[in-house]
VOBA-1610 file (N, C-alpha, C; in pm, whole numbers, padded with zeros to 5 digits, always signed):
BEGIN
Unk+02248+01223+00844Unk+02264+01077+00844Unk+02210+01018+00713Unk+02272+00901+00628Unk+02220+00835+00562Unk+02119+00806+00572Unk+02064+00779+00432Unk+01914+00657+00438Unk+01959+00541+00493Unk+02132+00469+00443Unk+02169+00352+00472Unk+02181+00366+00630Unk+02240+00445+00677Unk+02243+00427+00841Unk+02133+00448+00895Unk+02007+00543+00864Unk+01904+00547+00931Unk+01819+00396+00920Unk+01837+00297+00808Unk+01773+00198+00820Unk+01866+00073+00877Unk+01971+00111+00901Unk+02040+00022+00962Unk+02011+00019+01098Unk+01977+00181+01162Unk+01929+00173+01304Unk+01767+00114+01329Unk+01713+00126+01235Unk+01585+00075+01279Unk+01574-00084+01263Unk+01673-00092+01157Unk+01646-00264+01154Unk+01678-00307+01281Unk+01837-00270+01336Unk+01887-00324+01463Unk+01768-00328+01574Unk+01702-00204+01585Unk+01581-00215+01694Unk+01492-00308+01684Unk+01456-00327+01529Unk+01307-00435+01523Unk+01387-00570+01528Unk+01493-00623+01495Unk+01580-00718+01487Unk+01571-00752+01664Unk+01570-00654+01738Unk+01604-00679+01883Unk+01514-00726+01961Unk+01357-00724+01875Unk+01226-00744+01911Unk+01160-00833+01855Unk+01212-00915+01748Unk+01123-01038+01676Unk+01217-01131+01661Unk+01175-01234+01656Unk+01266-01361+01611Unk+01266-01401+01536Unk+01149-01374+01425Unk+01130-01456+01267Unk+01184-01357+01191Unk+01188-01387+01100Unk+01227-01336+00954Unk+01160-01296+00871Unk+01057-01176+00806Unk+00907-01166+00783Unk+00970-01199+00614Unk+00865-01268+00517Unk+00893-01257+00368Unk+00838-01168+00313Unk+00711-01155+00360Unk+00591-01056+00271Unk+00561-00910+00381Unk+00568-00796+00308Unk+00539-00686+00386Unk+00385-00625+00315Unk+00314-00585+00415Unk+00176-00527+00419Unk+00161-00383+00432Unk+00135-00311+00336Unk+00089-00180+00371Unk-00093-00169+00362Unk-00094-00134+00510Unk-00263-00133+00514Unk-00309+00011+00515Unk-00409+00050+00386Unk-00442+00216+00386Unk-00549+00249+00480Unk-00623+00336+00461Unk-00710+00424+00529Unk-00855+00289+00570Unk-00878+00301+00708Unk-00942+00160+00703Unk-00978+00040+00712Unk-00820-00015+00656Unk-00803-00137+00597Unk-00717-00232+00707Unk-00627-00121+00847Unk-00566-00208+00885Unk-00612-00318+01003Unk-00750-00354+00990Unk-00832-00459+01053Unk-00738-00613+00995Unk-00681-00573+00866Unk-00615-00749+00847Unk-00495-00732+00948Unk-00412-00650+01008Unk-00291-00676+01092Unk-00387-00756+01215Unk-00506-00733+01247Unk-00562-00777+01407Unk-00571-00949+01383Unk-00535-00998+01221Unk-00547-01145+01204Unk-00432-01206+01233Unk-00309-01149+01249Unk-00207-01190+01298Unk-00168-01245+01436Unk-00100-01354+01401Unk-00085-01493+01514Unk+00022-01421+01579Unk+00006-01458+01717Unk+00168-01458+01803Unk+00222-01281+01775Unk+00162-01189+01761Unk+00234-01086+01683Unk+00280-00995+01764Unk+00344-00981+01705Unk+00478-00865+01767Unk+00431-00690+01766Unk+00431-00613+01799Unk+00350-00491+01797Unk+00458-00386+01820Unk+00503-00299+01756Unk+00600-00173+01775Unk+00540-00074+01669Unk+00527+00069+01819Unk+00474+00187+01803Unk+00584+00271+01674Unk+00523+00322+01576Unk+00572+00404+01473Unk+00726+00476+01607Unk+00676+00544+01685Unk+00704+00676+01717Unk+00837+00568+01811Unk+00814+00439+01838Unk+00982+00393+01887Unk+01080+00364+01815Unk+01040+00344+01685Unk+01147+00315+01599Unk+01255+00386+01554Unk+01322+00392+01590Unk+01425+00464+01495Unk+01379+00547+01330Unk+01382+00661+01297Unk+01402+00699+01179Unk+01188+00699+01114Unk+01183+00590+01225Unk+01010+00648+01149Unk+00951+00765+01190Unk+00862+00811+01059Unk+00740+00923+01118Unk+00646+00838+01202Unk+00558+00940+01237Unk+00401+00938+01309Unk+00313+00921+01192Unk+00209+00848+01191Unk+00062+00900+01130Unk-00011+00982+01243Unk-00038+01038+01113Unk-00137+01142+01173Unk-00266+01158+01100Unk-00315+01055+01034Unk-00457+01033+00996Unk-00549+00962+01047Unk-00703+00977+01076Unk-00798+00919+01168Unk-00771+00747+01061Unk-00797+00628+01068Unk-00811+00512+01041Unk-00662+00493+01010Unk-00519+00507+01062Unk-00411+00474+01064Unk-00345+00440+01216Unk-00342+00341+01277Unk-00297+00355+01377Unk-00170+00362+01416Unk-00058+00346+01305Unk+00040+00417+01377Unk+00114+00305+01416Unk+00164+00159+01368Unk+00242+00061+01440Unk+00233-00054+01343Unk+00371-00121+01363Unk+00436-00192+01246Unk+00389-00349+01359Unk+00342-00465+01297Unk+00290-00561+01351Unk+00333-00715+01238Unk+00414-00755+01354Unk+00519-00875+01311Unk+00465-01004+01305Unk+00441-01122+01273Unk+00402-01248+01293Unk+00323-01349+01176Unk+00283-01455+01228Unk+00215-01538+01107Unk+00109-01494+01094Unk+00059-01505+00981Unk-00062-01489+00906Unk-00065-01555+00733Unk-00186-01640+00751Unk-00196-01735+00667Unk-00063-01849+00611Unk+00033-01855+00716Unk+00117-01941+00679Unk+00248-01897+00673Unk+00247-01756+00681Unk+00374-01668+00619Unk+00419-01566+00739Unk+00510-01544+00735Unk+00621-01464+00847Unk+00564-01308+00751Unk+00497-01226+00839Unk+00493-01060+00755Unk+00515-00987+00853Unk+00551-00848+00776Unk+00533-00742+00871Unk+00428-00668+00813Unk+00345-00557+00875Unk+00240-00504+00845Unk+00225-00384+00912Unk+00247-00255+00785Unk+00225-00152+00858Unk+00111-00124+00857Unk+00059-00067+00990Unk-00115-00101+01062Unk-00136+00045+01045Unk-00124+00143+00907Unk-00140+00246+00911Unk-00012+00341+00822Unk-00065+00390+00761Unk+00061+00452+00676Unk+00137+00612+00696Unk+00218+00650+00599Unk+00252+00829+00581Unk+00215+00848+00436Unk+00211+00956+00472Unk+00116+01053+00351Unk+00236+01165+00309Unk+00215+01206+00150Unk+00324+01327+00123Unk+00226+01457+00194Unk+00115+01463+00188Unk+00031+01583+00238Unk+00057+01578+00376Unk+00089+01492+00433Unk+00129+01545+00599Unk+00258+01597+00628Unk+00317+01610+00511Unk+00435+01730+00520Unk+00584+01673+00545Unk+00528+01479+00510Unk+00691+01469+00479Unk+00740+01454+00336Unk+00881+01443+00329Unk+00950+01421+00213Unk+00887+01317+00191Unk+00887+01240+00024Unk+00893+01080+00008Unk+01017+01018+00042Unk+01133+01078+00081Unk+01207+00996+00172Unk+01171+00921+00298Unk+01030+01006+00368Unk+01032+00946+00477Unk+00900+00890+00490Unk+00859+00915+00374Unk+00733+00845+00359Unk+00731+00702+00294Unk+00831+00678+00250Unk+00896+00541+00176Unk+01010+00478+00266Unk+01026+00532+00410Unk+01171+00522+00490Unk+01111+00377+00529Unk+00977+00239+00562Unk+00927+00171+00576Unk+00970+00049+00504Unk+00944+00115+00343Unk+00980+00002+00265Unk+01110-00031+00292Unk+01216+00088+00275Unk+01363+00054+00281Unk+01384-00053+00377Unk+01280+00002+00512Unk+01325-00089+00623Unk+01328-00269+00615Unk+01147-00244+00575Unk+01172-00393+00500Unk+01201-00516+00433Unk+01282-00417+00391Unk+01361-00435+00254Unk+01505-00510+00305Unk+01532-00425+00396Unk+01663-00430+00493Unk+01684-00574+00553Unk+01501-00569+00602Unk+01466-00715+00721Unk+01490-00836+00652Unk+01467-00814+00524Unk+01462-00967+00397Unk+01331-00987+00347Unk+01216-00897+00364Unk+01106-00873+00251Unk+01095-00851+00143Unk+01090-00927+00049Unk+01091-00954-00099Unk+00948-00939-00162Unk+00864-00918-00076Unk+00727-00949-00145Unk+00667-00815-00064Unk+00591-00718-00142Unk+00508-00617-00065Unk+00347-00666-00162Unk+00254-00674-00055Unk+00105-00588-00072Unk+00082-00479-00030Unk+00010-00388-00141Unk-00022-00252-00089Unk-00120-00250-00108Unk-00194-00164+00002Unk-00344-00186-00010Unk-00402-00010-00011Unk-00493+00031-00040Unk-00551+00136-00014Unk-00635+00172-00055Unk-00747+00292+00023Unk-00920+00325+00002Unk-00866+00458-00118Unk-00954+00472-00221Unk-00961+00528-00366Unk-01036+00568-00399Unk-01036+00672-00471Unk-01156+00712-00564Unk-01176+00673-00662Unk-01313+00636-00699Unk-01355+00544-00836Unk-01359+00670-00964Unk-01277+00625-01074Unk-01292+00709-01193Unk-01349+00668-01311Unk-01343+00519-01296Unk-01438+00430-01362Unk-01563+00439-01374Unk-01634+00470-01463Unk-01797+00495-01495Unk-01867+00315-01414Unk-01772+00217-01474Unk-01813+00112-01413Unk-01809+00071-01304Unk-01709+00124-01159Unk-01699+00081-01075Unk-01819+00147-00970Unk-01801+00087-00895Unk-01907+00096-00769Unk-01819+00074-00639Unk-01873+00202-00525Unk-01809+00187-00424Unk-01834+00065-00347Unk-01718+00037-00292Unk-01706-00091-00225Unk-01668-00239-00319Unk-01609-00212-00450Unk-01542-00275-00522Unk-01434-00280-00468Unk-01331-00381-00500Unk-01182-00392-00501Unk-01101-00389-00620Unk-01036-00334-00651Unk-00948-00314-00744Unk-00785-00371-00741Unk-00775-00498-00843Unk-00620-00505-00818Unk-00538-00366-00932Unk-00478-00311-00871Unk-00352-00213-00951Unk-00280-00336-01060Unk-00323-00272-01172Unk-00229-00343-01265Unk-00108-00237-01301Unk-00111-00097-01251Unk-00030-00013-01308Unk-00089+00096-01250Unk-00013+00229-01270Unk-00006+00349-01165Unk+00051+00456-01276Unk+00023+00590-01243Unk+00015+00733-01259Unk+00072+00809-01194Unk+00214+00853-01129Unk+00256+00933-01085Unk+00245+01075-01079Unk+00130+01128-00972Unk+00056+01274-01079Unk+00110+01372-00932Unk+00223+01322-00860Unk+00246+01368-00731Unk+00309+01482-00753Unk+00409+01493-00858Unk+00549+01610-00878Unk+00616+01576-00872Unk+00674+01489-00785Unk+00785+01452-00721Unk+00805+01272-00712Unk+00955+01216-00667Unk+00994+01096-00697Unk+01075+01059-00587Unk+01034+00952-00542Unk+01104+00947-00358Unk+01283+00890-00391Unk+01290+00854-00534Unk+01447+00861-00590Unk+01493+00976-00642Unk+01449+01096-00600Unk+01561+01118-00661Unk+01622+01180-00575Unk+01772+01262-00607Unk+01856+01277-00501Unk+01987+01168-00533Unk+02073+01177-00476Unk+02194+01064-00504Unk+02186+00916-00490Unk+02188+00851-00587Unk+02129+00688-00574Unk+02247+00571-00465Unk+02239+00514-00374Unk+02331+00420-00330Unk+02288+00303-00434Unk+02397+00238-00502Unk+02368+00127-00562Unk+02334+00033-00489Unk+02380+00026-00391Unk+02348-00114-00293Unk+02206-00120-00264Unk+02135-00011-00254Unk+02004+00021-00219Unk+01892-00081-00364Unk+01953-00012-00478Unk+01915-00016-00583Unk+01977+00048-00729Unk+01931+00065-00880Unk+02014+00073-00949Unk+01927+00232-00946Unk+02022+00298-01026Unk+02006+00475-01020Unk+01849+00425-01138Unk+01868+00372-01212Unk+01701+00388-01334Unk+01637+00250-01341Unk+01584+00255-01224Unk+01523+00150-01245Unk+01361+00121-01303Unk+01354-00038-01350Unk+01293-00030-01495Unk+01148-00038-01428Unk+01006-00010-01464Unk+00895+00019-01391Unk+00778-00007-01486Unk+00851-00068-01599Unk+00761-00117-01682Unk+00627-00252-01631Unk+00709-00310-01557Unk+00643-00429-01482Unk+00628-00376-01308Unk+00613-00271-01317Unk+00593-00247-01147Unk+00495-00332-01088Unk+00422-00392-01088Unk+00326-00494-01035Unk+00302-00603-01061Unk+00360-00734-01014Unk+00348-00857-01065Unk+00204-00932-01091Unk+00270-00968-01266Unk+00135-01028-01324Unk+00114-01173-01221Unk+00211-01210-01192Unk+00199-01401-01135Unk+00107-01314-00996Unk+00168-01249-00877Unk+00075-01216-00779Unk-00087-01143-00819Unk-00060-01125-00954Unk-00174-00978-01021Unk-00262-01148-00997Unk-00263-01248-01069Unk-00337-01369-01116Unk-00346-01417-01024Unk-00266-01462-00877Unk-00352-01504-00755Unk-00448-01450-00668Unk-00421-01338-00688Unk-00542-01229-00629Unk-00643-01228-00695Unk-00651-01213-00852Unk-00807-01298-00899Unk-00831-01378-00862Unk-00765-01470-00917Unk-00799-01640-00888Unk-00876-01654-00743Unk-00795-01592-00657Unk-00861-01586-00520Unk-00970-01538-00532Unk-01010-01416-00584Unk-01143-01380-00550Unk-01250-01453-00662Unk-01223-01484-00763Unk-01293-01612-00835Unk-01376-01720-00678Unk-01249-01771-00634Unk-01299-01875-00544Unk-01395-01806-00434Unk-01428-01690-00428Unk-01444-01627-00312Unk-01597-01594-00361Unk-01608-01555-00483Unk-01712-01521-00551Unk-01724-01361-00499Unk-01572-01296-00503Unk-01605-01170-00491Unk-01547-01097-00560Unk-01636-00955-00608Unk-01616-00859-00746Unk-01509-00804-00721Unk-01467-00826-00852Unk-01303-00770-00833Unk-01278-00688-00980Unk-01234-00564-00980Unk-01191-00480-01059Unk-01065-00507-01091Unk-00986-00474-01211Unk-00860-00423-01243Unk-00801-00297-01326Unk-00728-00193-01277Unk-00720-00082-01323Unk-00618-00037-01310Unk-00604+00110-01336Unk-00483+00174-01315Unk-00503+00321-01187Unk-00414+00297-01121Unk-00434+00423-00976Unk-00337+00488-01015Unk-00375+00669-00944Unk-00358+00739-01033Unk-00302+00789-00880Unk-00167+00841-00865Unk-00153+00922-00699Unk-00154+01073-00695Unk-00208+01158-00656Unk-00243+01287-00645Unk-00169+01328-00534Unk-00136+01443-00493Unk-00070+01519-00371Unk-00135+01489-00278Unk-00283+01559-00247Unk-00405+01577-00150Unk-00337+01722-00093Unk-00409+01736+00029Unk-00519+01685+00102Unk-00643+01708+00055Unk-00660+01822-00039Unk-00790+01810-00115Unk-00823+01730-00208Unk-00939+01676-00219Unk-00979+01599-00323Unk-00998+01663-00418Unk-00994+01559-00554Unk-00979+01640-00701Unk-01107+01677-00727Unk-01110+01787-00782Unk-01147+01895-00857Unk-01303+01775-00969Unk-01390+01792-00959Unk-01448+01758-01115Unk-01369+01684-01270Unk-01297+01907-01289Unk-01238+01875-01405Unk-01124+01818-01413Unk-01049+01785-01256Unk-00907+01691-01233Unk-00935+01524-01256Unk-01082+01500-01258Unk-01126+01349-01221Unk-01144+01301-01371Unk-01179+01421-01457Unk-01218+01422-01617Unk-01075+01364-01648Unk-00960+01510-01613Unk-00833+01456-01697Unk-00765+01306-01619Unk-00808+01296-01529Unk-00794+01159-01461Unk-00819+01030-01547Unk-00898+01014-01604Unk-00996+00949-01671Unk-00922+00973-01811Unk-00880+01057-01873Unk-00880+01089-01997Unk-00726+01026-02049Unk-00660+01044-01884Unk-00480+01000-01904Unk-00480+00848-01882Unk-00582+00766-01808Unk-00654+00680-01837Unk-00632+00592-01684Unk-00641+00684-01607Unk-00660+00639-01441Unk-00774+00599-01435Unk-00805+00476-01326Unk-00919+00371-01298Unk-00999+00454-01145Unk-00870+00461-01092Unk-00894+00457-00927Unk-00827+00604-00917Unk-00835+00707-00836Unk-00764+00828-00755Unk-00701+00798-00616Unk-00598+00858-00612Unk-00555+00857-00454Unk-00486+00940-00385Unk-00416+00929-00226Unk-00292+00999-00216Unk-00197+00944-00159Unk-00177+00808-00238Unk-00103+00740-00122Unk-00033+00643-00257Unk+00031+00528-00178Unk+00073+00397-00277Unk+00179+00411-00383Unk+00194+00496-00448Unk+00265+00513-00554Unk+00426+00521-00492Unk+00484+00616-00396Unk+00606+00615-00386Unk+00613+00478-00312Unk+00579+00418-00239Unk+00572+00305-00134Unk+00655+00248-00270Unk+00551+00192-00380Unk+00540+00094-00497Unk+00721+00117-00570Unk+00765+00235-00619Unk+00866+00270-00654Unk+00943+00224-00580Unk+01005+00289-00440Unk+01105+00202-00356Unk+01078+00075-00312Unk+00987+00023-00366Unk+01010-00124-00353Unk+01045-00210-00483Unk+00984-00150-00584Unk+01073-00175-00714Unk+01212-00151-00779Unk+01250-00048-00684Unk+01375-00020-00672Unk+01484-00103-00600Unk+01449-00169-00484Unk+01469-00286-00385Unk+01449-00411-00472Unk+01435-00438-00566Unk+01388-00525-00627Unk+01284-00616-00528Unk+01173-00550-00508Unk+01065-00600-00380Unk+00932-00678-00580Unk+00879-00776-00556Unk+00753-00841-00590Unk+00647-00733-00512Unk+00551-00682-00652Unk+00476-00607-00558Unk+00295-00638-00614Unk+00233-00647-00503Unk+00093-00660-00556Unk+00001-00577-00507Unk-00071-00456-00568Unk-00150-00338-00547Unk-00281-00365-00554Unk-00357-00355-00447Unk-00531-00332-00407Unk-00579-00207-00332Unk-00668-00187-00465Unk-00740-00024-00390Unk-00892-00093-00360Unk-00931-00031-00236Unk-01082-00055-00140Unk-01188+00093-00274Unk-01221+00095-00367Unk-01291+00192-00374Unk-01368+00239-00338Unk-01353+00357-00248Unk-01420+00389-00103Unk-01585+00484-00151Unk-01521+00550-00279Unk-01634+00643-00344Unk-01570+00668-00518Unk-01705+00768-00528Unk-01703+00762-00700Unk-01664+00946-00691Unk-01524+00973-00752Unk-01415+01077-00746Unk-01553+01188-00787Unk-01517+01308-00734Unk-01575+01443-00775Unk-01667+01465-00900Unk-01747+01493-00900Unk-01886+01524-01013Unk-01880+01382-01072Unk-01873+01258-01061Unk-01996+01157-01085Unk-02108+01135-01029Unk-02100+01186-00878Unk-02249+01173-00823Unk-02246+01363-00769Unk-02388+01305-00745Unk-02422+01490-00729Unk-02404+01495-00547Unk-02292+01475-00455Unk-02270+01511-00364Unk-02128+01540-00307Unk-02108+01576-00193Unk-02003+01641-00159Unk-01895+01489-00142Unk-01796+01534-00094Unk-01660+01405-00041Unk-01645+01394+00090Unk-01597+01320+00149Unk-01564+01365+00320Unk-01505+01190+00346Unk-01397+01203+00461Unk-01299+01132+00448Unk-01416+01012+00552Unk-01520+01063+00618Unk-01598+00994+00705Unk-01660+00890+00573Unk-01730+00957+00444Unk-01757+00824+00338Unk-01657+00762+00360Unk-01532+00762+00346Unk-01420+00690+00255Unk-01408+00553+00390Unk-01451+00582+00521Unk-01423+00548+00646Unk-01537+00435+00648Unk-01653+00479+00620Unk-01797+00427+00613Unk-01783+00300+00517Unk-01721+00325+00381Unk-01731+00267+00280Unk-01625+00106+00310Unk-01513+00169+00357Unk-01399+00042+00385Unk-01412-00021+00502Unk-01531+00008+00587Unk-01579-00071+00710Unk-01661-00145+00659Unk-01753-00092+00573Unk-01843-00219+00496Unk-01777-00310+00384Unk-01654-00304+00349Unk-01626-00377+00240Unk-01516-00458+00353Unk-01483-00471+00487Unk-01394-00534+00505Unk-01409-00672+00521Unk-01498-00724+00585Unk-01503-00879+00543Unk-01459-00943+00430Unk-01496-00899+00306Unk-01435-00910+00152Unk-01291-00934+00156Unk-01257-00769+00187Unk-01126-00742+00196Unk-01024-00852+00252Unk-01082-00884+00436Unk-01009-00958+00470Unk-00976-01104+00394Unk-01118-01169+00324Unk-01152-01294+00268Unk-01027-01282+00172Unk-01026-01169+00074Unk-00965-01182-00028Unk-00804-01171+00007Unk-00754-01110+00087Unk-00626-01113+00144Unk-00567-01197+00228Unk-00666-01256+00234Unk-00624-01385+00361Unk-00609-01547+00229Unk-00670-01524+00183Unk-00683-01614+00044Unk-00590-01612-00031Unk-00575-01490-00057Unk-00423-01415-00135Unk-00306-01514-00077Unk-00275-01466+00061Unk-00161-01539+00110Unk-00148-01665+00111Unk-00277-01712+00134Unk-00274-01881+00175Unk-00188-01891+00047Unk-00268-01861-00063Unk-00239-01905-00211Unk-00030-01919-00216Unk-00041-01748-00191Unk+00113-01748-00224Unk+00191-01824-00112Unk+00186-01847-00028Unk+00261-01933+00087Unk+00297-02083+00014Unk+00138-02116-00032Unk+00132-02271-00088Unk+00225-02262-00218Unk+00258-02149-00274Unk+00369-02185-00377Unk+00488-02155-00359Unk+00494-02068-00231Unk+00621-02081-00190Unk+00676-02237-00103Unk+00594-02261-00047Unk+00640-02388-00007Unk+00701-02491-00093
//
């Protein structure tokens, strides 16, 4: 089956279950999806009913796409993501965006917990993505392009909008909360990098580490989707501090930074709603 027919069946299902029209789509990472529980009136569908979606299968992902207002704006919000290390293609790890894409979402936030490569950052910073590192292997385009989808080379020079890059400061200006800007760097996983992987990390001139965000970001730039990237920096990547990794820090770290988180994302939207209006 197509990508085009597999997202044609899932739209028809979520189409059969909401009545609004979402503008802005939410990807919430490891952690983080405490902002879907701020959603008004919301609509709730399990990964595993949809048509054409995977499962998560990571502890702080729960696994369900969550429809309704928040801060002013019609979103959808996946309350938990897919990973290439859990053994799917980036076809089907990006099969979300398409969907959204499908629904009439023009605007994605992506959010996700990171490793700090920055000598300057400190865990429990936020980082807006001004730009990204594809260090995966692989490209969730390639394969035969549908034009309708998108154009076969599309341009990625501007993958992250400066106008959304500047309300997400601005917001946290008003908020009086520390805000980083950098470049995330996406890794395979499931192991974390290496020491001397965090060096050449650093050296190719990555801010943040991860294993996530990057294909999401592509098929939505491909969709011609507005996209605005925030990493939770959960810890400081392999040999900056003298201890081990474990996904329980990364868990620890984005439970204490979520108040922030929420402040600054909830601020975010107000902002962009008020200029969409």
């Amino acid at each position: 089956m197509s990508i085009q027919q597999q997202t044609k069946e899932a739209v028809q299902y979520i189409q059969s279950n909401i009545s609004t029209v979402p503008s802005t789509g939410l990807v919430l990472g490891s952690g983080l999806g405490v902002l879907a529980d701020e959603i008004k009136n919301p609509v709730v569908l399990k990964y595993e009913d949809i048509p054409g979606f995977p499962v998560s299968t990571v502890e702080g992902h729960a696994g369900q796409l969550v429809f309704g207002e928040l801060e002013g704006m019609q979103v959808a919000a996946m309350q938990g993501r897919f990973h290439y290390y859990e053994g799917y293609s980036l076809q089907e790890v990006t099969f979300p965006i398409r969907v959204m894409n499908a629904l009439g979402v023009k605007r994605l936030l992506v959010t996700n917990a990171a490793g700090g490569v920055n000598h300057d950052f400190e865990p429990g910073d936020l980082m807006i993505i001004d730009d990204h590192i594809n260090w995966l292997g692989a490209n969730p385009l390639i394969g035969e392009n549908d034009a309708e989808l998108g154009p076969r080379f599309p341009d990625m020079s501007s993958a992250y909008s400066k106008g959304l890059a500047k309300i997400a400061d601005e917001a946290a200006l008003s908020l009086n909360i520390r805000i980083q800007r950098g470049t995330y760097m996406a890794n395979t996983g499931p192991a974390y990098e290496t020491p001397a992987e965090v060096r050449m990390a650093r050296v190719l001139g990555a801010d943040a580490v991860g294993m996530s965000t990057v294909p999401e970001v592509i098929v939505a730039v491909h969709g011609g989707m507005e996209v605005l990237g925030i990493s939770c920096i959960s810890n400081l990547a392999a040999g900056m501090l003298d201890q081990p990794l474990s996904h329980d820090e990364v868990m620890d770290t984005t439970s204490k930074v979520q108040e922030d988180f929420l402040k600054l994302m909830k601020e975010t939207l107000r902002r962009i709603a008020q200029e969409d209006a």
